[in-house]
C-alpha positions in Angstrom: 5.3 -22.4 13.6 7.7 -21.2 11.4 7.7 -17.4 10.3 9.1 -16.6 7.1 9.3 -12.8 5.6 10.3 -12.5 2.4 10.6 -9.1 0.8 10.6 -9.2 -2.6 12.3 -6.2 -5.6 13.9 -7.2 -9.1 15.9 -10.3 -9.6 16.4 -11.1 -6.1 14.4 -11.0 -2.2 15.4 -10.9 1.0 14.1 -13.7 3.3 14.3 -13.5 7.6 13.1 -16.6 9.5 11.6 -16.5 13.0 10.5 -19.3 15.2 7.2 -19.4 17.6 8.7 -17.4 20.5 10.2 -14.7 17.9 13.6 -16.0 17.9 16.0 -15.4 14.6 16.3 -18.7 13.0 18.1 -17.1 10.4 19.7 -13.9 9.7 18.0 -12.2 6.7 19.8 -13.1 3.3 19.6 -12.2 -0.2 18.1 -15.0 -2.2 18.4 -14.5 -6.4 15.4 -15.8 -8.4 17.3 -18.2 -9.9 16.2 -21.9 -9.9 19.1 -22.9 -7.9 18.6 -20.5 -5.4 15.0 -20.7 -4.9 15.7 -25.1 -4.7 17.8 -24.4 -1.8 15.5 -22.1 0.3 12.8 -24.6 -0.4 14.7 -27.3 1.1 16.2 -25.2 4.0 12.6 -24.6 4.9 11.5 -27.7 4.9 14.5 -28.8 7.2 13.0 -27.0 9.9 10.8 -29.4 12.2 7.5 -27.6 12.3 5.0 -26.0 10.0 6.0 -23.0 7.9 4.2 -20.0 6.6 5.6 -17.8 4.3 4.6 -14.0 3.8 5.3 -11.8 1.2 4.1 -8.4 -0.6 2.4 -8.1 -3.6 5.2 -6.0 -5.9 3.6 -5.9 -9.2 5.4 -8.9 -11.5 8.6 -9.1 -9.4 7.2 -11.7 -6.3 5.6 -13.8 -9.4 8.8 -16.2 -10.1 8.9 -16.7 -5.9 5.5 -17.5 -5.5 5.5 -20.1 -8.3 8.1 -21.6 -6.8 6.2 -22.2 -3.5 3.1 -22.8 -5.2 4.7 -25.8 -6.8 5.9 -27.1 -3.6 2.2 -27.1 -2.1 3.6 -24.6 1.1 1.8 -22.3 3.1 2.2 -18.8 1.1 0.6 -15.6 1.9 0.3 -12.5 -0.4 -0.2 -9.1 1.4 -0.7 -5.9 0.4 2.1 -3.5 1.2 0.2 -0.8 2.6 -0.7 -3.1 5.1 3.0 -3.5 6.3 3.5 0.1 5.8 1.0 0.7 8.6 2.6 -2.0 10.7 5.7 0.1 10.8 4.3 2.9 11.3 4.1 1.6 15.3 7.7 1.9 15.5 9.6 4.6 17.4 12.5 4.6 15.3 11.5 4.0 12.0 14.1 3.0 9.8 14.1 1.1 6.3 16.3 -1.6 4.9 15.5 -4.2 2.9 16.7 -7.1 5.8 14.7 -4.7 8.4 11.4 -4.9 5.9 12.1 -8.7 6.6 12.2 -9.0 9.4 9.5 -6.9 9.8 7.4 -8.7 7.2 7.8 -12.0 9.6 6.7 -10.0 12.6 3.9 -9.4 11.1 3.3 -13.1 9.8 3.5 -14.3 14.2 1.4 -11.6 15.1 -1.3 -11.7 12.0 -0.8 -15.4 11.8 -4.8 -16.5 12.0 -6.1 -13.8 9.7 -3.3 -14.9 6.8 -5.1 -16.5 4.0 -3.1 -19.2 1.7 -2.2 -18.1 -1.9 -4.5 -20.0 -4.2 -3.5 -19.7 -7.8 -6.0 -17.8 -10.2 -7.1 -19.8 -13.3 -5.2 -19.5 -16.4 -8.1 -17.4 -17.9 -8.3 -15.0 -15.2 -4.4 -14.6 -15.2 -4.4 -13.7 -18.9 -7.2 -11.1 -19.0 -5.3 -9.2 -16.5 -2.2 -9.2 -18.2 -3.7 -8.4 -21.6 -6.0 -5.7 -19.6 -2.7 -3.9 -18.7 -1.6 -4.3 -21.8 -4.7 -3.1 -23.5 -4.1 0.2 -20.7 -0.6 1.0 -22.1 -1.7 1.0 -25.5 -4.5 3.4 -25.1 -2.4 5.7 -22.9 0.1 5.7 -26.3 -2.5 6.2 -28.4 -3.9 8.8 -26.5 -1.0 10.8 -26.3 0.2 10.4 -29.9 -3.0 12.0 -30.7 -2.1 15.0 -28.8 1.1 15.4 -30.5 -1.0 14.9 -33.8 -3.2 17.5 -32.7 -0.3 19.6 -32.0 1.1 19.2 -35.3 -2.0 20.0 -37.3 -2.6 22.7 -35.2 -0.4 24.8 -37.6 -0.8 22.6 -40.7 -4.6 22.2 -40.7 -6.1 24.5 -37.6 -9.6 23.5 -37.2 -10.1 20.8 -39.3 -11.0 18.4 -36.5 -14.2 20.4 -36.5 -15.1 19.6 -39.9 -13.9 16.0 -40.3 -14.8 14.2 -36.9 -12.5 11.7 -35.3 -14.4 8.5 -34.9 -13.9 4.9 -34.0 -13.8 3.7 -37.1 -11.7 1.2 -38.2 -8.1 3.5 -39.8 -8.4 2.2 -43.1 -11.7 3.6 -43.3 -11.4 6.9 -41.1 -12.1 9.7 -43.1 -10.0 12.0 -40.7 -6.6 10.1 -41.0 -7.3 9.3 -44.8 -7.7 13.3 -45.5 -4.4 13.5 -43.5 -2.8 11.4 -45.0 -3.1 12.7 -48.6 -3.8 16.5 -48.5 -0.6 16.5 -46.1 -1.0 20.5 -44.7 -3.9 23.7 -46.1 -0.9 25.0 -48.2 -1.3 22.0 -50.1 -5.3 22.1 -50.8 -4.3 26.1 -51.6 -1.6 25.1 -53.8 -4.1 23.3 -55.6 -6.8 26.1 -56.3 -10.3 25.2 -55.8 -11.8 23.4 -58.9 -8.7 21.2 -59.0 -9.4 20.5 -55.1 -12.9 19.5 -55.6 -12.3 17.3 -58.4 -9.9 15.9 -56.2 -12.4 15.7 -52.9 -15.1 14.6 -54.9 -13.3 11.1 -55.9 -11.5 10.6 -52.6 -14.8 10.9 -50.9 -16.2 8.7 -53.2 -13.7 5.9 -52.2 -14.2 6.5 -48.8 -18.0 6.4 -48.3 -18.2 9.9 -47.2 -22.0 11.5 -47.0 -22.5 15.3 -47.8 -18.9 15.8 -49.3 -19.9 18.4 -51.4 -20.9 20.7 -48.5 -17.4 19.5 -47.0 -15.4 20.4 -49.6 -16.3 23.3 -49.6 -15.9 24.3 -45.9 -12.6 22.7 -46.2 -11.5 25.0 -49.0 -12.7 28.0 -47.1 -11.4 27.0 -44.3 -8.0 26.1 -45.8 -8.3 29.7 -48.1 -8.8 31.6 -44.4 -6.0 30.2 -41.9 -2.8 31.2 -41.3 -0.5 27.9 -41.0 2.6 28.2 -39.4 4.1 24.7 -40.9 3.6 23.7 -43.9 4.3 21.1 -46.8 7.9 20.7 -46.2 9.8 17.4 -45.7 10.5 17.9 -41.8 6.9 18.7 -41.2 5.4 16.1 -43.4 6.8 13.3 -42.0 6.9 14.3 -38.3 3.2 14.5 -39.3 3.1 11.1 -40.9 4.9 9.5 -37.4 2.3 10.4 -35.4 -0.3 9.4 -37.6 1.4 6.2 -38.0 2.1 6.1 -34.2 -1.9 6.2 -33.7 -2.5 4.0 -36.6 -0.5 1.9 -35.1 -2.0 1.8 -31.2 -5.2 1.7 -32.3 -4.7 -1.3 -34.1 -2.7 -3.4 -31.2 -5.6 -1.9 -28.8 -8.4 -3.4 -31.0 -6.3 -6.9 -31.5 -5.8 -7.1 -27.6 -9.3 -6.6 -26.8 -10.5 -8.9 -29.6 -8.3 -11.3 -27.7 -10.0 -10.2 -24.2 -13.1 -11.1 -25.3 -12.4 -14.4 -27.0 -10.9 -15.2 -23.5 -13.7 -13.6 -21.6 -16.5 -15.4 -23.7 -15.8 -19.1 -22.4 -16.6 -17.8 -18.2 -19.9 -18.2 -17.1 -20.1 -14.6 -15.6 -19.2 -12.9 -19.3 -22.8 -13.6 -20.1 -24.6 -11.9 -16.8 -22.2 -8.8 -17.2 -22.4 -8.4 -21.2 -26.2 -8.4 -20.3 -26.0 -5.6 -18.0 -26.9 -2.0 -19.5 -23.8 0.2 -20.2 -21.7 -2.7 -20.6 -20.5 -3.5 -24.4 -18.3 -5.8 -25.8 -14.9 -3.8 -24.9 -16.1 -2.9 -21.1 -17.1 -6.4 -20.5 -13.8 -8.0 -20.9 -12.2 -5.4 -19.2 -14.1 -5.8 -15.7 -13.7 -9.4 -15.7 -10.1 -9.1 -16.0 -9.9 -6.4 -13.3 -11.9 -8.5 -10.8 -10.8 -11.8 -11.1 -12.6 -14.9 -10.3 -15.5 -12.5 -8.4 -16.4 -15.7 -6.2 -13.4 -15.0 -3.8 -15.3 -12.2 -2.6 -17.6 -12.5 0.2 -19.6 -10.4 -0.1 -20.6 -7.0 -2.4 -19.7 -5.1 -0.1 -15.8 -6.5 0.0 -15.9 -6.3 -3.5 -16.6 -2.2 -3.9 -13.8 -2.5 -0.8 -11.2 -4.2 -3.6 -12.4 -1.7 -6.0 -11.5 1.3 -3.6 -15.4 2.3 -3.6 -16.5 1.8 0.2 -16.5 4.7 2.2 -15.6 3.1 5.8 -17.1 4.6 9.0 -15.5 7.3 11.2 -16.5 7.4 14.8 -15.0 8.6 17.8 -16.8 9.2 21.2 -19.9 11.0 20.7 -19.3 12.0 16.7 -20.3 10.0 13.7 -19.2 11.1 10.2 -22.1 11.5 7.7 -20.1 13.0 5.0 -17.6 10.5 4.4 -15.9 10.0 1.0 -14.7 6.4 -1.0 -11.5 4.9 0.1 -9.6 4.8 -3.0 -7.4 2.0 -1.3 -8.4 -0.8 -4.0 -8.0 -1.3 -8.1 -8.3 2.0 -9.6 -8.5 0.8 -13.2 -11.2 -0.9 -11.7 -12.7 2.0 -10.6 -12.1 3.9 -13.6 -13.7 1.3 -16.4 -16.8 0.9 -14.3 -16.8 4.9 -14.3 -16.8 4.3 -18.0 -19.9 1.8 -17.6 -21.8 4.8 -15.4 -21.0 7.2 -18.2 -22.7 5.3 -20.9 -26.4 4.9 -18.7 -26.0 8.1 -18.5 -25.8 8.7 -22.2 -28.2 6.0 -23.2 -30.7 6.3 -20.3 -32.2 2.9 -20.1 -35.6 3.6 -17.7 -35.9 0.2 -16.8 -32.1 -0.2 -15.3 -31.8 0.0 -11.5 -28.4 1.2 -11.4 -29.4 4.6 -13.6 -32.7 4.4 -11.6 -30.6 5.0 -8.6 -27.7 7.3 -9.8 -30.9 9.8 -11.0 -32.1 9.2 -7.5 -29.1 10.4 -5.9 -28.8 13.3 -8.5 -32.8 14.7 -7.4 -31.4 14.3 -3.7 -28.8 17.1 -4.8 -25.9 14.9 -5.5 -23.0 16.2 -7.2 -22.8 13.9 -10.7 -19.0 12.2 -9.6 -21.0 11.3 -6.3 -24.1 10.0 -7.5 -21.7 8.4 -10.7 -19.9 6.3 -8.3 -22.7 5.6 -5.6 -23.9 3.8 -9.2 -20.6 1.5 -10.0 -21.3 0.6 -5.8 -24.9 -0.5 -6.7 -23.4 -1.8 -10.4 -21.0 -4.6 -8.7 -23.2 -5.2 -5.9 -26.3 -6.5 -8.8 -23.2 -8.3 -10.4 -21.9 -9.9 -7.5 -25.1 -11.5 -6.7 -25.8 -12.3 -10.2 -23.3 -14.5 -10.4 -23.4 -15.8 -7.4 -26.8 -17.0 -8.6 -25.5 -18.9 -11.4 -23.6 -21.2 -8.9 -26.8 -22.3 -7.0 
């Protein structure tokens, strides 16, 4: 056998080559991902007169391009995660880091671990997708999230306190009453500037337009409101449109968010396991998508159990001689935006309450035993991909 190490970073990896016995077949070298390049370490591999398998970590998008490139040639290739070799090296007296030493080290590992190495099998086209819109569906929330917080910021001495009058919903922004009032009445000095009757008359129709319930009372507690603060910005030109980019900023997040997910789910809709999950309580149209994606094809799993292990939600034994741990805590070595959007799924049971749902059945269970709520939250997502995990292995029978 033939053990190749390949460790991967941007635009190019460094490959080391041992034989059976642990002999260096090859000095590690740089390899560019370049078509070129990648043609003649294919064919410099297959030279060699006995079976070849190829290991290499998992380094977000950067191992993609090398791993096509294998996959195409139908050759033994591995994909580990790198805590895994971290540990490895830990063994070493004299620990040291380079990439040709990772390498090397990397093919070390593949003689040694040789029978438990599992071949890289390429995810379906569906699967591959919703992960990559998933992250990006991630990055535009995080944006959006924290261009509201500047917003805030910012109306924090043009408007303090109207966030208590005019809620921030998740409505659609050419319909949200809170960016709409924004948008027009600018900063209090403005609705001041006005005077009240011209204010109401003004309210009155703009509430009209926008379908608003109760805007009499409203406009009134705006007015008051607006007639009692102290601003500290107001209705200049610097203020008004810093204000107006961040508005626009979240506008504009929320919008790419909601056409990403509308995507997801289009995606998400044609795999048989989108119906069994979208039929589980807590889980709506924009969590649904978002599991799938995170999980993958969830028949690679053997089991429930390895599944909450992938999610970082198994809490492994401890033991040693006569003592047993009985207060041990999850690993958190998995998929933490796993972890966190089935968080999201516990949250809404817990809102909603469905009576007839094992999974809040058992989280109130833990929470009578004296549970804290994160513990008894999480012991549910546990229970919540162990009922999926055998649901749709169900649908395959």
């Amino acid at each position: 056998m033939i053990a190749v190490g390949i460790d991967v970073s941007k635009s190019k990896s460094t490959i080391a080559i041992l034989s059976s016995d642990g002999q260096i077949l090859a000095k590690p070298f740089d390899v560019q991902h370049t078509e070129q390049s990648m043609n003649d370490l294919i064919s410099q591999l297959r030279s060699y007169d006995d079976s070849v398998k190829i290991l290499m970590e998992a380094t977000g998008h950067y191992h993609l391009p090398v791993l096509k490139k294998f996959l195409e040639t139908d050759m033994f290739v591995s994909v580990i995660n790198p805590y895994l070799i971290k540990k490895y090296g830990d063994g070493e007296m004299r620990r040291s880091k380079t990439d040709k030493k990772d390498a090397l080290r990397i093919a070390t590992y593949v003689l040694e671990k040789s029978y438990s190495l599992v071949s890289f099998s390429s995810r379906e086209q569906k699967y591959s997708d919703l992960k990559f819109l998933s992250a990006q569906y991630n990055q535009r929330i995080s944006t959006k999230v924290k261009n509201r917080v500047y917003l805030g910021n910012i109306l924090d001495e043009t408007m303090p306190g109207i966030e208590k009058i005019l809620n921030t919903n998740n409505q659609k922004p050419e319909k949200n009453l809170f960016f709409l009032f924004i948008r027009k009445y600018k900063s209090f000095d403005s609705i001041k500037a006005m005077g009240q009757k011209r204010f109401f008359n003004s309210y009155s129709k703009f509430a009209g337009k926008a379908g608003c319930r109760d805007y009499q009372a409203k406009c009134l507690r705006i007015y008051e409101l607006a007639s009692n603060s102290i601003t500290t910005r107001g209705s200049d030109y610097y203020t008004v449109l810093a204000q107006e980019q961040c508005l626009d900023l979240v506008i504009q997040s929320h919008v790419a968010a909601t056409e990403i997910i509308t995507q997801m789910r289009s995606i998400a809709e044609t795999l048989p396991e989108y119906s069994v999950l979208h039929s589980m309580h807590g889980v709506g149209d924009r969590l649904a998508p978002r599991i799938i994606a995170e999980i993958g094809d969830v028949r690679r799993f053997t089991s429930g159990k390895a599944l909450n292990a992938y999610a970082g939600n198994d809490a492994p034994p401890y033991q040693s001689g006569q003592f047993e741990s009985q207060n041990r805590h999850i690993s958190k070595r998995g998929n933490p935006a796993l972890r966190k959007v089935c968080y999201e799924v516990m949250q809404s049971l817990k809102m909603h309450k469905p009576q007839g749902d094992p999974v809040y059945l058992f989280i109130h269970k833990k929470e009578q035993e004296g549970k804290p709520l994160n513990v008894a939250k999480m012991a549910g997502v546990n229970k919540f991909l162990r009922i999926y995990y055998a649901r749709v292995k169900e649908l395959d029978k």
